[in-house]
PAVO-6151 format. One record per residue (C-alpha): x, y, z; residue in three letters. Coordinates in nm, 3 decimals, m for minus. Example, Ala and Ser with C-alpha at 12.3 -4.5 7.8 and 13.67 -1.06 7.14 Angstrom:
<pts>
- 1.230:m0.450:0.780:ALA
- 1.367:m0.106:0.714:SER
</pts>
This chain:
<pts>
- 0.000:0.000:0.000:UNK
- 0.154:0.360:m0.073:UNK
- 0.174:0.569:0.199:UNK
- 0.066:0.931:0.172:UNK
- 0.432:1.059:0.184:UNK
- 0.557:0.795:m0.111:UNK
- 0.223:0.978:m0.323:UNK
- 0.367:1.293:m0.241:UNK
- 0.724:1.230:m0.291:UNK
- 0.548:1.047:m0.649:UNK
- 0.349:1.365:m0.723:UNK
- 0.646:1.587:m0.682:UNK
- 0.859:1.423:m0.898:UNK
- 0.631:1.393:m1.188:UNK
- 0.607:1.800:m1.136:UNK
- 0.951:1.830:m1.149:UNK
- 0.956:1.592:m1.486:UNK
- 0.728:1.804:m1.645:UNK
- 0.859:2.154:m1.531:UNK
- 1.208:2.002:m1.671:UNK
- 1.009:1.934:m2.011:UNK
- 0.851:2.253:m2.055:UNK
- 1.115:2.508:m1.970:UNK
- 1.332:2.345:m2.253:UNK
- 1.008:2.379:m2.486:UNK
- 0.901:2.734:m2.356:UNK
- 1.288:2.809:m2.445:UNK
- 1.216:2.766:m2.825:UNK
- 1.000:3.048:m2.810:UNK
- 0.641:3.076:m2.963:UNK
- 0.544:2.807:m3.211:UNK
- 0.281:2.840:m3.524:UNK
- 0.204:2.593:m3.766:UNK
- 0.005:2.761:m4.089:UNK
- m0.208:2.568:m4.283:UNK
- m0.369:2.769:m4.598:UNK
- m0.550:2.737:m4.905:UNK
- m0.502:3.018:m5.190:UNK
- m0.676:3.157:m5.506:UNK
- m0.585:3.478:m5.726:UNK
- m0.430:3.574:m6.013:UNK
- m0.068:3.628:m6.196:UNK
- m0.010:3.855:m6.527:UNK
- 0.132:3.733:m6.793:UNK
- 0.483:3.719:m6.787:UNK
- 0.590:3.774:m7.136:UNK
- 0.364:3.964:m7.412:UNK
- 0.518:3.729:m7.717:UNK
- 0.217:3.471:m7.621:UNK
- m0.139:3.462:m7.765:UNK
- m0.195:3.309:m7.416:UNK
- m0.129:3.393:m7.055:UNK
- m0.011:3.056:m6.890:UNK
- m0.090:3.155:m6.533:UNK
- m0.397:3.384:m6.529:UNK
- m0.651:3.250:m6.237:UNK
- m0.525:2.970:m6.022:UNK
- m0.558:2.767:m5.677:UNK
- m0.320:2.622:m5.422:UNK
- m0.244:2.619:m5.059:UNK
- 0.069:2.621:m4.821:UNK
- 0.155:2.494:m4.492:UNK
- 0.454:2.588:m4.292:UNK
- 0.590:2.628:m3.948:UNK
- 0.679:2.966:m3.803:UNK
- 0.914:3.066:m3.481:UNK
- 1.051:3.339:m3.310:UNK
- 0.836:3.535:m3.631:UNK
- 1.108:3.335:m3.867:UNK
- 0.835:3.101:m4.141:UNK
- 0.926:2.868:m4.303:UNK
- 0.736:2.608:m4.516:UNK
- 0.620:2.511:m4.907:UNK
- 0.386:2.616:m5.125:UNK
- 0.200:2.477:m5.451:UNK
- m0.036:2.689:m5.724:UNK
- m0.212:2.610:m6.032:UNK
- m0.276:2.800:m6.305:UNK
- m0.587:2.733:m6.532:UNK
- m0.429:2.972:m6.809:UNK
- m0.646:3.086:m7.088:UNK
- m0.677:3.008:m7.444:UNK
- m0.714:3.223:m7.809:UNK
- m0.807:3.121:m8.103:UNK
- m0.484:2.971:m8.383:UNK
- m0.437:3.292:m8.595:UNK
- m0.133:3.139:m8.780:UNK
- m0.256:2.775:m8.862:UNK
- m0.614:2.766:m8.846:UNK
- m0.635:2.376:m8.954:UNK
- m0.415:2.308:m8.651:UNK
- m0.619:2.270:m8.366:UNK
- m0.799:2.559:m8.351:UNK
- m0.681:2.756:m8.008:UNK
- m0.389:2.742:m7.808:UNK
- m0.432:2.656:m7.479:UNK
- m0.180:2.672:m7.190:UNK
- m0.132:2.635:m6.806:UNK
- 0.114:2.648:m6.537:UNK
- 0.196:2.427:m6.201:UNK
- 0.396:2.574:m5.969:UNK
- 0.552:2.394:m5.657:UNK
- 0.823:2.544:m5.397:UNK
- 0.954:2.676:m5.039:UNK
- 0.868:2.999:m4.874:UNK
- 1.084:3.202:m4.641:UNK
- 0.953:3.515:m4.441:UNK
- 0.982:3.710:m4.144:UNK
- 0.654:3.813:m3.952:UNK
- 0.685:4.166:m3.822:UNK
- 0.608:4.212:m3.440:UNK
- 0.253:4.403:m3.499:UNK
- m0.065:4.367:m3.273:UNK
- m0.374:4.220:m3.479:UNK
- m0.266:4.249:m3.827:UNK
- 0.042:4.006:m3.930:UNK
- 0.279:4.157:m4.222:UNK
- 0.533:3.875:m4.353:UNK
- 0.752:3.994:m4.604:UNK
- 0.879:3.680:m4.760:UNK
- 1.036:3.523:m5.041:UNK
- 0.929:3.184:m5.241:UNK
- 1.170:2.967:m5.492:UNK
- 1.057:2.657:m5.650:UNK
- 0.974:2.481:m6.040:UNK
- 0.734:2.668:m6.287:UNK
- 0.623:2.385:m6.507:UNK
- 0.417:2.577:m6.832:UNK
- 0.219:2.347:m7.066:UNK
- 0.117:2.413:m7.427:UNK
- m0.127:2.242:m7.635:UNK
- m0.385:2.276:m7.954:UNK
- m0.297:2.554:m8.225:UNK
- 0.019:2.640:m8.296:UNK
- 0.199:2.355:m8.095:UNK
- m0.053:2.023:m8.131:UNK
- 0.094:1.836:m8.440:UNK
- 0.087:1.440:m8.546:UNK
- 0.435:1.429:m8.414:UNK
- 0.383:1.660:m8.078:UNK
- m0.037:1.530:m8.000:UNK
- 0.008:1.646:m7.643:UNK
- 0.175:2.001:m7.629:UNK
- 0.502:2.031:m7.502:UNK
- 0.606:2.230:m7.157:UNK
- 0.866:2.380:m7.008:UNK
- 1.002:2.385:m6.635:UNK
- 1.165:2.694:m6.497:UNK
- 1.284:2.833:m6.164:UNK
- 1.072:3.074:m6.040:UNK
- 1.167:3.380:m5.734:UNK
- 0.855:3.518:m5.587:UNK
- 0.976:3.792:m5.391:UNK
- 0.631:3.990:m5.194:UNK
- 0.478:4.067:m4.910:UNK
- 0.159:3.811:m4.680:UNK
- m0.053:4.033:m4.496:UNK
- m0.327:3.858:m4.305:UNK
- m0.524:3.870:m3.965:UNK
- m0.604:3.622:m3.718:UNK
- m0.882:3.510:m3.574:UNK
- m0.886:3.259:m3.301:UNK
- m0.710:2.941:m3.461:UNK
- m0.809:3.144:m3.820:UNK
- m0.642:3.363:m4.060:UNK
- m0.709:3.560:m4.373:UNK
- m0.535:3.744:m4.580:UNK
- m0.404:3.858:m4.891:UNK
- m0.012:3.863:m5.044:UNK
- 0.091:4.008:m5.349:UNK
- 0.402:3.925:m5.518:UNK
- 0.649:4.006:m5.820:UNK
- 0.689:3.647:m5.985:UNK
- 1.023:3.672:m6.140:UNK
- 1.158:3.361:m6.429:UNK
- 1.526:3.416:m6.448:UNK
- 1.724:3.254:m6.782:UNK
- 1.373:3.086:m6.891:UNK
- 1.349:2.916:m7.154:UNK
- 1.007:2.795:m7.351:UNK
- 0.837:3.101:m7.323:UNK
- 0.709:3.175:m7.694:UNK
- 0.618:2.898:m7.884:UNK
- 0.753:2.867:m8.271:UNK
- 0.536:2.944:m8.563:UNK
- 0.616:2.719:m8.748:UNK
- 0.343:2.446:m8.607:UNK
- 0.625:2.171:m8.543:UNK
- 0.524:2.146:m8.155:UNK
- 0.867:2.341:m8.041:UNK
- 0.898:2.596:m7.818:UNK
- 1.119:2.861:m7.922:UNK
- 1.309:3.179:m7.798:UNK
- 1.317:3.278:m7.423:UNK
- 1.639:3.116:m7.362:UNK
- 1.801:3.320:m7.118:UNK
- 1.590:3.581:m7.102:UNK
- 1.405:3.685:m6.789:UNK
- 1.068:3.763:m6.721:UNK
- 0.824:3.910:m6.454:UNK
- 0.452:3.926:m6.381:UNK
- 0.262:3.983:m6.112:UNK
- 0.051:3.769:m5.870:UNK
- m0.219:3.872:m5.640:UNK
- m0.365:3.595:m5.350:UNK
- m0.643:3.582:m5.191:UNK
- m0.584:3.352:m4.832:UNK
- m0.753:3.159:m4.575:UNK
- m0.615:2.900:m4.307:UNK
- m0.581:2.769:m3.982:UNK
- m0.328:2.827:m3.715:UNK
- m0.243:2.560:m3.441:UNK
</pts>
C-alpha cells in the first residue's frame, strides 16, 4: 500500500519531470504551424504569347513559423487561358496553356498587434504546358512544356482570428534565364526563344487557413 508521503514524494517528482520538459520547450519560443489554401491571379509574364499561362489559379501552403522566422512550401495552379490559332487555323484551332507551380517559402513576420505583415520570399519549379494551335501536331499530339525556376519575392498580410487567418499577399513572380516562353510558328510542336531571357509578372492571393 503507498503511503501518503511515497504519493507525495510520487506527485512531486512527476512535477519536477514536467517543469524540466517545458522550460526546454518554452525556451524555443512561440510556435505556429500555418495551414492555408489560396486563389488569385498572376499577369502574364511575357507579351510574345497569344496566351497567358498563369492567369486564375488555386493552391495552398503549410509551414511552421518561430521566433516570427516562417518557413514552409507552397503549390499553385494556373488554369491559363486560351485564343483562337491565328497562324494555322487547320491546326487545332486555339492554343491553350497552363502552369503548375511547386516550392519553399521564407519570411519574417513583423512584431505588430492584430494584423500580421510577412515579407517573404518563395523559390521553387514553374512547369508551363502548351497544347492545340500552334503547338498540337501528329508528331507533338500532347503540347510540349517547359520547367523553370521561379523567385517570388512579396509581401503576406493577413489577420487572425482565433485558430483562423485571412489574408491577402501580393508578389512580383520573377523567371530568371527561362526558356520555352514563346512557342515557334512554325506548327512543329517546339517551343522557341526565351532562352536566357528573364521575365516578370505579377501575382495577387487571396488567403484563408488555420493556425495551431
Amino acid at each position: 500500500m503507498r503511503t501518503p508521503a511515497c504519493t507525495a514524494v510520487a506527485s512531486l517528482g512527476a512535477t519536477l519531470a514536467a517543469l524540466s520538459y517545458a522550460i526546454p520547450a518554452r525556451a524555443l519560443g512561440p510556435v505556429d504551424i500555418e495551414i492555408g489554401a489560396r486563389a488569385g491571379v498572376a499577369t502574364d509574364p511575357s507579351s510574345n504569347l497569344a496566351t497567358n499561362p498563369y492567369g486564375f489559379g488555386f493552391g495552398g501552403r503549410a509551414g511552421v513559423s518561430i521566433f516570427g522566422l516562417y518557413g514552409g512550401i507552397s503549390g499553385m495552379y494556373y488554369l491559363g487561358t486560351s485564343s483562337p490559332s491565328q497562324t494555322i487555323p487547320a491546326a487545332g484551332g486555339a492554343n491553350t496553356a497552363h502552369t503548375a507551380m511547386y516550392g519553399l517559402e521564407v519570411g519574417y513576420t513583423l512584431p505588430i498587434p492584430f494584423v500580421k505583415i510577412r515579407p517573404q520570399v518563395g523559390i521553387g519549379d514553374s512547369v508551363i504546358s502548351m497544347s492545340g494551335g500552334l503547338v498540337d501536331t501528329p508528331s507533338t499530339p500532347n503540347g510540349v512544356s517547359s520547367s523553370s525556376l521561379y523567385l517570388e519575392p512579396g509581401i503576406l498580410v493577413f489577420v487572425p482570428i482565433r485558430m483562423m487567418f485571412v489574408g491577402a499577399d501580393v508578389n512580383a513572380l520573377i523567371l530568371p534565364s527561362a526558356s520555352g516562353i514563346t512557342p515557334t510558328q512554325n506548327g512543329q510542336g517546339e517551343m522557341a526563344g526565351g532562352s536566357g531571357k528573364t521575365y516578370a509578372a505579377l501575382s495577387v492571393h487571396g488567403q484563408v487557413g488555420v493556425r495551431f
